[in-house]
C-alpha positions as CSV (number, residue, x, y, z in Angstrom):
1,X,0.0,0.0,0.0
2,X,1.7,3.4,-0.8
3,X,2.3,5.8,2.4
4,X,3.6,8.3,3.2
5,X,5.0,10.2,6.4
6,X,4.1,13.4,8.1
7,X,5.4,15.5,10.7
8,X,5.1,19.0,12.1
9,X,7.7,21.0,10.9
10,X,8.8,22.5,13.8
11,X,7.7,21.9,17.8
12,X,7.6,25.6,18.5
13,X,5.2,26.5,15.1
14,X,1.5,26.2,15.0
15,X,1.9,25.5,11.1
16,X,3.9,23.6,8.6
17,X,4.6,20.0,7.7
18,X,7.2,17.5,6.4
19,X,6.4,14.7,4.6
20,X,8.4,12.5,3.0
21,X,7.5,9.2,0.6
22,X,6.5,11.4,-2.1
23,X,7.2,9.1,-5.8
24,X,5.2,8.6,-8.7
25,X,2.8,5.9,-7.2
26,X,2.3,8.0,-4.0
27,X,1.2,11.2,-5.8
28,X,-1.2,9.0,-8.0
29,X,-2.8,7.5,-4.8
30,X,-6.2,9.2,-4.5
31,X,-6.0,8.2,-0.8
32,X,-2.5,10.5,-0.4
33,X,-3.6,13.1,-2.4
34,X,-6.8,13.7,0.2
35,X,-4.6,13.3,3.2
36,X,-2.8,16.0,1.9
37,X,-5.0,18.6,0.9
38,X,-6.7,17.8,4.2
39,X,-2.8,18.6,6.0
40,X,-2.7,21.6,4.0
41,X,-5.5,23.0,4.4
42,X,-4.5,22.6,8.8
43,X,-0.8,23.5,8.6
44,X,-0.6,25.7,5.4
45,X,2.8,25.0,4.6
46,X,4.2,21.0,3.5
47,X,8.4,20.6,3.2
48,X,8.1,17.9,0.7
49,X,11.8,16.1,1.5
50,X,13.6,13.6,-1.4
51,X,10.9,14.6,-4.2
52,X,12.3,14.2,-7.9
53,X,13.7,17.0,-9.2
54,X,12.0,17.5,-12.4
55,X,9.0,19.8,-13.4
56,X,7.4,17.1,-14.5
57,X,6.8,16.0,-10.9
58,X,6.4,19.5,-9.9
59,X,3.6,20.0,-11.9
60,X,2.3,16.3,-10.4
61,X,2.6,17.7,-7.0
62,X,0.8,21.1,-7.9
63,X,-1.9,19.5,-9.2
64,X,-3.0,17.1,-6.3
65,X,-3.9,20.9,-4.9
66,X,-5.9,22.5,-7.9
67,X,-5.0,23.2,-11.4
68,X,-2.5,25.5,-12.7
69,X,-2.5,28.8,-13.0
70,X,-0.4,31.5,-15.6
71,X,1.6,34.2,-14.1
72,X,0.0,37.2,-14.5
73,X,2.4,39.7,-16.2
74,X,3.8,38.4,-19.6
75,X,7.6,39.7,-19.2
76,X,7.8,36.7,-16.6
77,X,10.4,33.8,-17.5
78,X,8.7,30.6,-18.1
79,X,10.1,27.2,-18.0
80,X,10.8,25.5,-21.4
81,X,10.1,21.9,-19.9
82,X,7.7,20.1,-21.4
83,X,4.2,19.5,-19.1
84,X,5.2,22.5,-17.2
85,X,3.1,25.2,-19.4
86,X,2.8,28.6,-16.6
87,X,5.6,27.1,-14.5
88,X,8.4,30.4,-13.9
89,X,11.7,30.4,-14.0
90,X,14.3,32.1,-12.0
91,X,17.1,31.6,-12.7
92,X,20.4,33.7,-11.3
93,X,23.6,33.2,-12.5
94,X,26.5,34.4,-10.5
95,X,28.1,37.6,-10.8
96,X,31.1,39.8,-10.3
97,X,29.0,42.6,-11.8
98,X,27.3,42.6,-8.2
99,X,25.7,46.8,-8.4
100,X,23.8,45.5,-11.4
101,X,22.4,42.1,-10.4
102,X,18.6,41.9,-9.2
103,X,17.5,42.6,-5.4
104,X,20.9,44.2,-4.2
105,X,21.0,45.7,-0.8
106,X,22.6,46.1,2.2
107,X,20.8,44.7,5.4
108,X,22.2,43.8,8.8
109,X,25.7,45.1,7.7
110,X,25.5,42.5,4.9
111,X,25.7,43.2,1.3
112,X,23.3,40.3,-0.5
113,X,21.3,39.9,-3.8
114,X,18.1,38.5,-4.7
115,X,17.0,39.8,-1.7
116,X,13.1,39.9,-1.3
117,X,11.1,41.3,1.7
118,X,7.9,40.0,3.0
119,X,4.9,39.6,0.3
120,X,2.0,37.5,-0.9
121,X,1.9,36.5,-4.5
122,X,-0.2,38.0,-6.7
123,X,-0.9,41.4,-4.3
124,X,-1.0,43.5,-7.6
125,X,-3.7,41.5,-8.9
126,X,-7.5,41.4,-7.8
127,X,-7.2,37.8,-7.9
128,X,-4.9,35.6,-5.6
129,X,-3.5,32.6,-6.2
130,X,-4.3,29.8,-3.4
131,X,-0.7,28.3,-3.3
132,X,2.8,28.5,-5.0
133,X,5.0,25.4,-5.3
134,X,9.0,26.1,-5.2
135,X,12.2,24.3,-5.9
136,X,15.6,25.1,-5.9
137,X,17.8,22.9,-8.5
138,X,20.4,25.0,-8.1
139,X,21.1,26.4,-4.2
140,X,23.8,28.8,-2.8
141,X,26.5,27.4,-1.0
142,X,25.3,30.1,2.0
143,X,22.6,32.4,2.3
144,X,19.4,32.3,0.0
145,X,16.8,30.8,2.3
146,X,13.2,31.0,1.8
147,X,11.0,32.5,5.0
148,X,7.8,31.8,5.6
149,X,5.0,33.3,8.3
150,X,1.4,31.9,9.2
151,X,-1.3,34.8,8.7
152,X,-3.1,32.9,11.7
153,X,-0.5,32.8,14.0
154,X,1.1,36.6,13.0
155,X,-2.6,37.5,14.1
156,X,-2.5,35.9,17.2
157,X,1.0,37.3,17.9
158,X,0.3,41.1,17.0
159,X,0.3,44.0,19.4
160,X,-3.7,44.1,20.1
161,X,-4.0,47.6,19.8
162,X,-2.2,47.9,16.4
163,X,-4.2,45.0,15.3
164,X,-7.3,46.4,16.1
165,X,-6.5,50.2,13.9
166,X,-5.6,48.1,11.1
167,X,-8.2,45.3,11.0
168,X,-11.5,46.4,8.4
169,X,-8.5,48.4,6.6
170,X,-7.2,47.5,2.9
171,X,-3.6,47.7,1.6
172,X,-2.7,49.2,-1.8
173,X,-0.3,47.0,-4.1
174,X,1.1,47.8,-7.3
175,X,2.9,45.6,-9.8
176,X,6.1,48.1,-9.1
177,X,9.3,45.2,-7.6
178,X,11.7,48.0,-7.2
179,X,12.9,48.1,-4.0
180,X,14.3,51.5,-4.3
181,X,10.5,52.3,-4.9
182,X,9.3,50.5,-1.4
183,X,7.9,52.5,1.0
184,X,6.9,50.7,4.6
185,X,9.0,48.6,6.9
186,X,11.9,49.3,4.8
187,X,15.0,47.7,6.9
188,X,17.8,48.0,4.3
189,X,19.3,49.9,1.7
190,X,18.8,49.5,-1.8
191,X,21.9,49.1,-4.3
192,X,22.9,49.0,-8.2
193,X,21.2,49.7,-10.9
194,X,18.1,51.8,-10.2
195,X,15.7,49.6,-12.6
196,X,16.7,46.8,-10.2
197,X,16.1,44.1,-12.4
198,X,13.0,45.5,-14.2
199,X,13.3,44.7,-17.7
200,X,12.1,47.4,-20.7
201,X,8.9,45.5,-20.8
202,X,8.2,44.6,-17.1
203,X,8.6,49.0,-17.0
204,X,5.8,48.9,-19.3
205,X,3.5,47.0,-17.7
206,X,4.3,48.3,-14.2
207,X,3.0,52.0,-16.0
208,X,-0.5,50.2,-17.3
209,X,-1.2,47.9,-14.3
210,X,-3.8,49.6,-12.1
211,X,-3.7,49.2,-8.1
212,X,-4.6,46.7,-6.3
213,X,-6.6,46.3,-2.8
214,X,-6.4,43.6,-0.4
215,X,-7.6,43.1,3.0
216,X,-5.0,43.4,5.8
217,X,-7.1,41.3,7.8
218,X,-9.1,38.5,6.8
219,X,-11.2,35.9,8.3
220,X,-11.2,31.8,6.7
221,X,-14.5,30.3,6.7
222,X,-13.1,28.1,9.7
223,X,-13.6,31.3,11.5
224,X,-9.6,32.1,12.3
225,X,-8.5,35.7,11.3
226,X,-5.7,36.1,8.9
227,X,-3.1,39.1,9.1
228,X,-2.2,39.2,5.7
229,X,-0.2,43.0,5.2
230,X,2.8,42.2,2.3
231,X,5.6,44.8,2.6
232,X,6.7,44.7,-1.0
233,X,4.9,46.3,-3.7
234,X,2.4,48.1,-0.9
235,X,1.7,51.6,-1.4
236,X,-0.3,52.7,1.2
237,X,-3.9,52.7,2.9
238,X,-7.2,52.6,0.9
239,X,-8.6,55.5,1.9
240,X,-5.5,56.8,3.8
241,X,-3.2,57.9,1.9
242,X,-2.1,60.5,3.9
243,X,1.0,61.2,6.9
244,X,-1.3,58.9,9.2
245,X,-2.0,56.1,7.2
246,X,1.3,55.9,6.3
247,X,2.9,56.2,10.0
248,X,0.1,53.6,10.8
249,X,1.1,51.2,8.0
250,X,4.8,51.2,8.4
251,X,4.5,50.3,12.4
252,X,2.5,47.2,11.0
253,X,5.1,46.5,8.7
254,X,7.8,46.6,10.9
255,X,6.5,44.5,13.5
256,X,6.5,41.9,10.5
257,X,9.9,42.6,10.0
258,X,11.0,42.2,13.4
259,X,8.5,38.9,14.1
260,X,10.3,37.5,11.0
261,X,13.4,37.6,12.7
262,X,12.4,35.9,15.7
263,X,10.6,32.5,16.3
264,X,7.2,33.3,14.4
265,X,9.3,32.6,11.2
266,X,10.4,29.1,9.1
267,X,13.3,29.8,7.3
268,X,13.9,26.8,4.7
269,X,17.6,25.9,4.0
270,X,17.3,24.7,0.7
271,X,18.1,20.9,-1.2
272,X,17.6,20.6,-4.6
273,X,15.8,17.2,-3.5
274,X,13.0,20.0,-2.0
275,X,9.7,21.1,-3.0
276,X,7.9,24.0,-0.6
277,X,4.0,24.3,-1.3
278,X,2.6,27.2,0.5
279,X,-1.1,28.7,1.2
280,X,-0.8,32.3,-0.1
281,X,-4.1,33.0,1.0
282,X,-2.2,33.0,4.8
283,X,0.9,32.9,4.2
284,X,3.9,35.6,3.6
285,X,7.2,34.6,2.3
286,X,10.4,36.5,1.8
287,X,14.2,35.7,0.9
288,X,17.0,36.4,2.5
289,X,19.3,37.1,-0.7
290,X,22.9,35.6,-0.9
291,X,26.5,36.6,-2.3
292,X,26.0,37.6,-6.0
293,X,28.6,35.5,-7.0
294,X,26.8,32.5,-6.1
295,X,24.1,31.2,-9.0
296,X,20.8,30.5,-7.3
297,X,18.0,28.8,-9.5
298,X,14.0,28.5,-8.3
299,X,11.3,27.1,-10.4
300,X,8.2,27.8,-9.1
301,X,4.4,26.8,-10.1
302,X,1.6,28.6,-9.3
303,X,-2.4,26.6,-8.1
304,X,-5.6,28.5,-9.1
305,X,-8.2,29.4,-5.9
306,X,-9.3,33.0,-5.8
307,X,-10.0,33.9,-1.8
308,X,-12.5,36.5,-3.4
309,X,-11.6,39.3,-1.8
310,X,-9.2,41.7,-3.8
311,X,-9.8,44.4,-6.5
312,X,-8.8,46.4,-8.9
313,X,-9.3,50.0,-8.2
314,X,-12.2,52.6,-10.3
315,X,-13.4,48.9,-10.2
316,X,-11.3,47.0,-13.2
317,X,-11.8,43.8,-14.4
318,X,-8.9,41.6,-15.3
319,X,-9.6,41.2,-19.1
320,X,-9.1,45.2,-19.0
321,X,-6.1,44.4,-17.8
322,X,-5.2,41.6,-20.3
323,X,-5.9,43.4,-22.9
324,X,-4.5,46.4,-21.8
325,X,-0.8,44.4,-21.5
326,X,-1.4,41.9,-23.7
């Protein structure tokens, strides 16, 4: 009979999973595949250990959680594996160019690329995604880590009284990655080029994409409130955009900051034997960056499963949107 084993992640987290025995007769085992959307759907996170290393499986795996879903800005990288159609691909080689490599900065004294700060996938869009899939074929020799934080528990966690001004309140994204552009919880200095990455066309579409709102706070139909406030790409408050929304939303995002530092946070030391799926309905993820002469390679698929609560603003639909960058 195929099996597999499961195990909290960690004994101090309220979320996350490892399970191992993952193979091609496993993931095809319609008794597996419920006992792990029923795991995920409790812990939110799953550290699949010893998996394949293909997209092929990839793909597999993303699939026992819903069907996939296309990145949506067209400047993206895809994979050119075959089965893997809306699969991304980033891929960094290493660099002794270091001021013009993506996600420089200094933080913490420390001068690291492919640096990315706290965020939700998909806040520019009116529609989330309900879970990314990552891998790492290629992994620093140091640095690089993936972090991860539980909506639920960062709820549970947060100062009360800065809880309560920001609860009923929505956040403004835009499509805009450049962290010299960030505004809130910024705790490093940006470095390099000042397009950071962007490329000619990613400009264009970060000109055309209109904003985006999300909830801060949101509750599950189990009834358990989510804190769900991204750092990157967040603009401001809807309906606040003024000196006190904006002192109000950079205390909230640097109380993220400084919870991700402590013992509210996973940080996942990558093996290219790995695969991470996350709930990005609850979850927020960052990375840590590493040397920029190291090469560091994710692939990472993407699971339909709107949480219905985001929009565009003047009230945009996405095949405006579409058309508008297509």
């Amino acid at each position: 009979m195929s099996a597999i084993t499961t195990r909290d992640l960690r004994s101090d987290l309220s979320f996350g999973s490892i399970v191992e025995g993952i193979d091609w007769t496993t993931v095809a085992s319609e008794s597996v595949r419920q006992q792990l959307r029923d795991l995920f759907q409790e812990r939110g996170l799953i550290v699949f250990k010893d998996v394949e290393a293909t997209a092929k499986m990839q793909v597999a795996v993303s699939k026992i959680f819903g069907p996939l879903k296309d990145h949506p800005t067209k400047s993206t990288a895809r994979t050119a594996e075959d089965e893997a159609q809306g699969v991304i691909d980033m891929h960094d080689s290493p660099s002794d160019d270091a001021d013009n490599v993506e996600g420089l900065v200094e933080i913490d004294g420390k001068r690291v690329a492919r640096f990315s700060p706290w965020h939700f996938d998909h806040c520019y869009n009116d529609e989330l995604n309900y879970a990314g899939v990552l891998r790492s074929p290629v992994v620093a020799p140091e640095g690089g880590r993936t972090g991860f934080m539980d909506g639920i528990e960062c709820y549970r966690q947060f100062p009360p009284a800065l809880r309560d001004r920001i609860e009923g309140l929505n956040v403004i994204y835009t499509l805009d990655t450049r962290l010299s552009r960030m505004r809130f919880g910024v705790n490093f200095t940006p470095l390099g080029d000042s397009r950071e990455g962007a490329s000619p066309e990613m400009l264009e579409e970060i000109a055309i994409f209109p904003r985006a709102m999300h909830p801060a706070v949101w509750t599950r139909a189990s009834g358990e409130k989510v804190l769900h406030a991204g750092l990157w790409m967040a603009v401001g408050l809807e309906h606040h955009e003024d000196e006190a929304g904006d002192a109000l939303f950079d205390e909230v995002c640097h109380t993220i900051n400084a919870m991700g530092s402590g013992t509210s946070a996973y940080w996942h030391d990558w093996s290219p034997a790995d695969m991470v799926i996350w709930d990005n309905h609850r979850m927020l993820h960052a990375v840590e960056g590493c040397d920029a002469r190291y090469e560091r390679h994710t692939v990472r698929s993407t699971i339909q499963g709107d949480y219905g609560l985001g929009y565009f603003e003047h009230g945009k639909k996405i095949g405006e949107v579409r058309r508008a960058v297509a």
